[in-house]
N, C-alpha and C positions, 0 to 999 in steps of 0.2 A: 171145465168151462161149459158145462151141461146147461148151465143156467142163460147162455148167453145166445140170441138170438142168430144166424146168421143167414142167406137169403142173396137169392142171382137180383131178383128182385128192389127197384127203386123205392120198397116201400113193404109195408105188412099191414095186408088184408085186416081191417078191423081196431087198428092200432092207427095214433099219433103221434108222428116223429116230434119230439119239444126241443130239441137241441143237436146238435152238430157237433161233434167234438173232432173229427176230421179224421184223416184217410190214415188207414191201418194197414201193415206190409205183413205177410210172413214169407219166408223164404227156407227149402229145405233144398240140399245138395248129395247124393246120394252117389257114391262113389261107383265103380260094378266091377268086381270080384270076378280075375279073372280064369277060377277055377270054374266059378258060379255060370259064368257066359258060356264056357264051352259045354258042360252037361247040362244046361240049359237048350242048349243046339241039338243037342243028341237027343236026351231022354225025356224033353219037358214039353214039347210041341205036340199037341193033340187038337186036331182041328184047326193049325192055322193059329194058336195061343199059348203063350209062355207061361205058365202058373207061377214060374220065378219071377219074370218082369214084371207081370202083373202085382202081385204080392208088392214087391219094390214100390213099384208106382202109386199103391196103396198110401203104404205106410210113408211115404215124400208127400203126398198130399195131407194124409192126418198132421204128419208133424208140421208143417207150414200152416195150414187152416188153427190148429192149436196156436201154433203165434199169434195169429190174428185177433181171436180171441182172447189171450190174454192180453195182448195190447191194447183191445178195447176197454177189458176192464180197468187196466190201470190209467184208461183218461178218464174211468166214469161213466161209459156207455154200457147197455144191457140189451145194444142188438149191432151189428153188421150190415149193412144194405150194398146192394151190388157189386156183390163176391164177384170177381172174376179170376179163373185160374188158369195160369201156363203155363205147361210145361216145354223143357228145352233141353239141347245136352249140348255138354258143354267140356272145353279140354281139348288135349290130343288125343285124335280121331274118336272123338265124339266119348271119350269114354265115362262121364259124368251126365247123371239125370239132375238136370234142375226146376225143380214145382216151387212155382209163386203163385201166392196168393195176396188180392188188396179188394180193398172195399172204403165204408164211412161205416164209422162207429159214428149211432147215433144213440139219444135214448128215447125210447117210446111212452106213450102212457099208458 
């Protein structure tokens, strides 16, 4: 989805939005591994940061922002405008990472 625009921003600098093709979701749900959490607690924490959770939190954002993207392309959009992302956990005691991602597929000139 290389080719497809996406942007926090209401707009792209130097570009003409011509069309509106409306609000695009992704959503990624990341389970957490609970051998992963505990030697993540022990052996992963360098300075106050997880390299496991981190990495996690990575790859929950690529794979939702990818949905978005594809979703745009399949209304016919060739950019994104005002990406906004949250993440949340969710489940018993918190034990699922949820990143969503939405915006407007629009197409530019």
């Amino acid at each position: 989805m290389s080719g497809v625009i996406v942007t926090t921003t209401p707009s792209v600098e130097g570009r003409r939005i011509t069309d509106y093709k409306g609000i695009v979701t992704g959503e990624a749900i990341m389970g957490a591994n609970i051998f992963k959490d505990l030697f993540a607690g022990i052996r992963d924490i360098v300075g106050g940061r997880s390299a496991t959770y981190e990495r996690e939190l990575r790859r929950a954002r690529e794979m939702a922002m990818a949905e978005v993207q594809q979703a745009a392309v399949e209304m016919g959009a060739n950019a994104v405008v005002g990406i906004d992302i949250d993440y949340e956990t969710v489940g018993t005691n918190a034990s699922m990472l949820m990143v969503t991602v939405s915006g407007t597929a629009v197409v530019l000139s």
